[in-house]
C-alpha positions in Angstrom: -21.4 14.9 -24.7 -23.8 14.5 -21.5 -22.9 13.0 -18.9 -24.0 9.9 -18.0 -25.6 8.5 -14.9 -23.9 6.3 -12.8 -27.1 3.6 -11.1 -25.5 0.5 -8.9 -22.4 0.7 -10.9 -23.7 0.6 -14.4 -24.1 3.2 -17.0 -27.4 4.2 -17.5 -29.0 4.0 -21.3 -28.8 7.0 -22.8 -30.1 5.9 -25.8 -27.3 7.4 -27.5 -23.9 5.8 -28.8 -23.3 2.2 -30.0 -22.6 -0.7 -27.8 -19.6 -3.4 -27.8 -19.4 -6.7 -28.0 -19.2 -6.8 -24.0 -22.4 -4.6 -23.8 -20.0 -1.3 -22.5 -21.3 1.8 -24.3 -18.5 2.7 -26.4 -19.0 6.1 -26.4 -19.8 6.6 -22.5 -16.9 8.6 -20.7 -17.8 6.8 -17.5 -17.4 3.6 -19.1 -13.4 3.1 -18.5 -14.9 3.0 -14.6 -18.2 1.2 -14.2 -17.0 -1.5 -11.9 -15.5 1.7 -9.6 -17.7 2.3 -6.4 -18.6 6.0 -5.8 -20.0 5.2 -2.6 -16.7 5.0 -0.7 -16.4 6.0 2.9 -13.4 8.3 3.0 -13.1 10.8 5.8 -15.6 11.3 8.2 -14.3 14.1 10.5 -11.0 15.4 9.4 -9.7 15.3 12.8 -11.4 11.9 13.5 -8.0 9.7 14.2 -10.2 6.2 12.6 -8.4 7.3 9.5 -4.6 7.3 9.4 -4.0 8.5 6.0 -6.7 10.1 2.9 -6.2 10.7 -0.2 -8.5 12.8 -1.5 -9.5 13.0 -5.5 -5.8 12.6 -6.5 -4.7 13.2 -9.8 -1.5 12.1 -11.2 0.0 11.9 -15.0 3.3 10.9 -15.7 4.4 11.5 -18.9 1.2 12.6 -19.9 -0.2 9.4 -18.9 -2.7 9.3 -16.1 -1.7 6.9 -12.9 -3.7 8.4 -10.5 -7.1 9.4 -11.8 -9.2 10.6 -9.6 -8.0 8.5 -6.6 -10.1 8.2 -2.9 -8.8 6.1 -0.6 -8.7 6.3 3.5 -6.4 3.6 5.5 -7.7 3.1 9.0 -5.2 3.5 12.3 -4.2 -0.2 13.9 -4.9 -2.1 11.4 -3.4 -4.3 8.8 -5.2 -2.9 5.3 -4.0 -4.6 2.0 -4.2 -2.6 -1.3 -4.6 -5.0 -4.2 -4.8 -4.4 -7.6 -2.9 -5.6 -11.1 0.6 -4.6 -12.2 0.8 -1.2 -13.6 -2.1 0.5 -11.9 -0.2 2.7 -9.8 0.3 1.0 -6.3 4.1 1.9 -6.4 2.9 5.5 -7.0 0.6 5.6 -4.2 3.2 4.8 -1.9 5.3 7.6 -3.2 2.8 9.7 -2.2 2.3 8.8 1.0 6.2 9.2 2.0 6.8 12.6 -0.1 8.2 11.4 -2.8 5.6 12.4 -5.3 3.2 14.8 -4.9 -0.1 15.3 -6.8 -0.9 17.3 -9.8 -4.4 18.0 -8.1 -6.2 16.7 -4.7 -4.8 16.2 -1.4 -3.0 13.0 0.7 -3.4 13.9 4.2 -1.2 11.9 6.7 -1.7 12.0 10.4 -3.9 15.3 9.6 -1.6 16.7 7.6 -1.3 17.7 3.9 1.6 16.4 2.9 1.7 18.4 -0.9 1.7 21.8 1.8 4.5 20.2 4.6 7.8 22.6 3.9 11.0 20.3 4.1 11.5 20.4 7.9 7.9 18.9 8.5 8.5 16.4 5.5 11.6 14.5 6.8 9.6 15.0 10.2 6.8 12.8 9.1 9.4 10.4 6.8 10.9 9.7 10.3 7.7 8.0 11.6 6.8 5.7 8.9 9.2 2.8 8.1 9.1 1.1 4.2 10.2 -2.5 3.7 10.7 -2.2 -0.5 10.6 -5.3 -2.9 13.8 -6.8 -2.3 14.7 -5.2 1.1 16.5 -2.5 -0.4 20.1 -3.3 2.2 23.2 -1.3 1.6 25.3 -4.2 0.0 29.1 -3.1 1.8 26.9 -2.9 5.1 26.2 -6.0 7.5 23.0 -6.1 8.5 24.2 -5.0 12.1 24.8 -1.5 10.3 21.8 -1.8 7.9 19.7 -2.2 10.5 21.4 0.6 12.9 21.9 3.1 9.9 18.1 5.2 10.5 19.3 5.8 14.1 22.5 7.1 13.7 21.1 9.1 10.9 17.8 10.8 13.0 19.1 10.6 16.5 21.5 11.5 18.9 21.5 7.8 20.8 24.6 6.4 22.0 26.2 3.5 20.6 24.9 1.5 23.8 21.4 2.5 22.9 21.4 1.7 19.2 23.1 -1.5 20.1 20.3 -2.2 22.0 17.4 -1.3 19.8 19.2 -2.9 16.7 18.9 -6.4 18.8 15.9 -6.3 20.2 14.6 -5.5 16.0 16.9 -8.4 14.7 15.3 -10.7 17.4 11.7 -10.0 16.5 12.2 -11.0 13.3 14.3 -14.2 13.7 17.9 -12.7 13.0 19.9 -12.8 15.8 22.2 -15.3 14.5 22.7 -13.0 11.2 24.2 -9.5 13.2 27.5 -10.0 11.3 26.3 -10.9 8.3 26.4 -9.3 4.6 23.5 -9.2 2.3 24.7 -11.2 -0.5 25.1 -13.7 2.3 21.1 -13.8 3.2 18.4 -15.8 1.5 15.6 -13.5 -0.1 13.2 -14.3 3.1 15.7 -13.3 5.1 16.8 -10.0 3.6 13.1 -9.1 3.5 13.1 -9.5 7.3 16.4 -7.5 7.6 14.8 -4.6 5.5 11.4 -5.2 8.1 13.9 -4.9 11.0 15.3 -1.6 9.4 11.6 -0.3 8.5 10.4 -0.8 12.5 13.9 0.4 14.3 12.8 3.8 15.0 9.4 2.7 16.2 7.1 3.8 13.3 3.7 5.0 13.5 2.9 4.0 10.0 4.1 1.3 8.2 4.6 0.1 4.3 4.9 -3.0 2.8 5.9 -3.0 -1.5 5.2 -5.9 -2.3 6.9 -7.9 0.6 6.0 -11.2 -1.0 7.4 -10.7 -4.3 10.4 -13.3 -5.4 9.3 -15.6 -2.4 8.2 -19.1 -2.6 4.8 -19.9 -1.3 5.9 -20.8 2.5 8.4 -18.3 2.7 5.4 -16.0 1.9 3.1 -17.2 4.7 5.7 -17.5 7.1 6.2 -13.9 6.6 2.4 -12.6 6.6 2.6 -14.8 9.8 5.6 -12.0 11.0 3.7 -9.4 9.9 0.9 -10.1 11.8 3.1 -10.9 14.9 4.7 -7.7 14.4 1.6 -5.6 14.3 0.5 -7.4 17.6 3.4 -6.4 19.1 3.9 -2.8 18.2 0.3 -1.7 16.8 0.2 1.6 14.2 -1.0 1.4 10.7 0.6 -1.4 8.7 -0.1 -0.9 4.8 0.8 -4.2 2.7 0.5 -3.5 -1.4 0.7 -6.3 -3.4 -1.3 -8.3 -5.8 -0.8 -11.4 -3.6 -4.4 -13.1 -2.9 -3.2 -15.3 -0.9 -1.5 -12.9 1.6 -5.1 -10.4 1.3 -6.5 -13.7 2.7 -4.1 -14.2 5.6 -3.3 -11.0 6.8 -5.8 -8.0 4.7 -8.1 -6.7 7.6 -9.2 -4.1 5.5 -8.4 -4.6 1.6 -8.4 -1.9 -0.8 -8.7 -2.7 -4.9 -7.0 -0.2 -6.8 -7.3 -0.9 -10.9 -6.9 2.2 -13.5 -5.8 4.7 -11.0 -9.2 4.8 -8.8 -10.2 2.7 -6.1 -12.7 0.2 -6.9 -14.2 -1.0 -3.9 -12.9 -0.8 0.1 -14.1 -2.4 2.7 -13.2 -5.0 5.8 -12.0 -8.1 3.9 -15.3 -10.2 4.6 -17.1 -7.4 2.3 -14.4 -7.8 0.2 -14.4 -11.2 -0.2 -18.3 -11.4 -0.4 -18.5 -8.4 -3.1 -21.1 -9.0 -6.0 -18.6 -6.2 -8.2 -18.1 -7.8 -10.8 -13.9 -6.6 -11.2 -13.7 -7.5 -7.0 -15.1 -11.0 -7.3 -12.8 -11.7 -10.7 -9.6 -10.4 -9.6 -10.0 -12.2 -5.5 -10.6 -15.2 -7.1 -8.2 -15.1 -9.8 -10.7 -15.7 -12.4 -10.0 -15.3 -15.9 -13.6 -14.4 -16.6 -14.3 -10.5 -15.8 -14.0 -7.3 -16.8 -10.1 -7.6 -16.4 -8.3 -8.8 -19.7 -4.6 -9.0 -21.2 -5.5 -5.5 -22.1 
């Protein structure tokens, strides 16, 4: 089969194959991705330090099914970028790749200019050390009080005194509102504040980059702006690369400085979040705005 042209986003008549219902060439390969942007600005200068992390033309199946397919993406320095996108279209994987935890079948991630598929062990848990991840639910050691939770990277990845730790551990629990909660077990915290404990954990040894899963999820409306509003007080306070996935629009709005739309393993458009918000893509103005009418079904 010939390829097909890609003009503006739309597949270009071929004048062969049959057409659904939707006006999508059935037959067209390129098809599955006409709402994907191949225009994206990815990397500039390798070395140029505007771009955090890259992922270049990832590829990844699991069991034989294709998560990442084809994937470009590139997450500015200082900033707060949201990646969006529906459940099941491989935000969870992303962020395995970015840590190590995955690698790609093909394509590269590059963090802080390096590869990390290429990174032997040593240089691995080296680069794990400077990016902190807040998971879902917090992810606490349930026979731990948050004291320890929150102390347990330090005593792990440094040779700090007790003194020292003790210090760091309440200056973290302060920033995020949990001074009062040192003693405490996790059973004993409400989900909001759990998630702060695990952000508390996530920015104790002073992370260049860090990652947000879905920070929001299992919170109430308030509780979810209350903590975008930490986030953002957070990132005043200590800078790096914060990286919040979710399908949230809500927090995109409040706290996405650069948003990133990730459907069927590819990104579909990137850009500062007034672009975003202003895009005439036809997936990007559906999914924003929560639309039911769009290229994005029950399917």
């Amino acid at each position: 089969m010939e390829d097909v042209e890609i003009v503006d986003g739309t597949p270009e008549d071929s004048g062969e194959g049959d057409s659904d219902q939707d006006g999508r060439a059935t037959l067209d390969p390129a098809s599955e991705f006409e709402f994907h942007s191949n225009e994206l600005e990815l990397t500039g200068d390798p070395d140029d330090e505007r771009w955090s992390i890259r992922c270049l033309d990832v590829h990844k199946r699991l069991g034989g099914i294709p998560v990442l397919n084809g994937l470009n993406v590139a997450i500015p320095d200082e900033t707060i970028t949201v990646v969006l996108g529906p459940s099941g279209t491989g935000k969870s994987v992303l962020i395995k790749h970015l840590i190590g935890l995955m690698f790609p079948d093909s394509g590269d991630v590059i963090v802080r200019g390096q590869s990390v598929p290429h990174l032997t062990m040593p240089q691995l848990l080296a680069l794990r050390r400077k990016v902190g991840v807040l998971f879902q639910d917090g992810a606490l050691f349930g026979s731990m009080p948050v004291y320890d939770n929150v102390a347990f990277p330090l005593r792990q990845h440094t040779d700090y005194s007790e003194a020292k730790i003790s210090e760091i551990v309440r200056e973290r629990l302060a920033d995020v509102g949990l001074s009062d909660a040192l003693n405490d077990m996790p059973n004993q915290l409400s989900g909001g504040m759990r998630k702060r404990a695990g952000f508390a954990r996530a920015l104790v040894m002073e992370p260049d980059i860090v990652i947000f899963d879905e920070p929001d999820s299992g919170l109430d409306p308030v509780r979810t702006a209350l903590l975008c509003d930490l986030i953002q007080e957070m990132h005043k306070l200590h800078g790096g690369t914060y990286i919040v996935v979710t399908h949230n629009i809500a927090s995109a709005r409040q706290i996405g400085e650069y948003i990133a739309l990730l459907w069927r393993g590819r990104i579909v458009e990137a850009g500062d979040a007034e672009r975003m918000f202003s895009s005439d893509n036809a997936f990007v103005r559906q999914f924003l705005s929560g639309s039911a009418e769009g290229p994005l079904t029950m399917d």
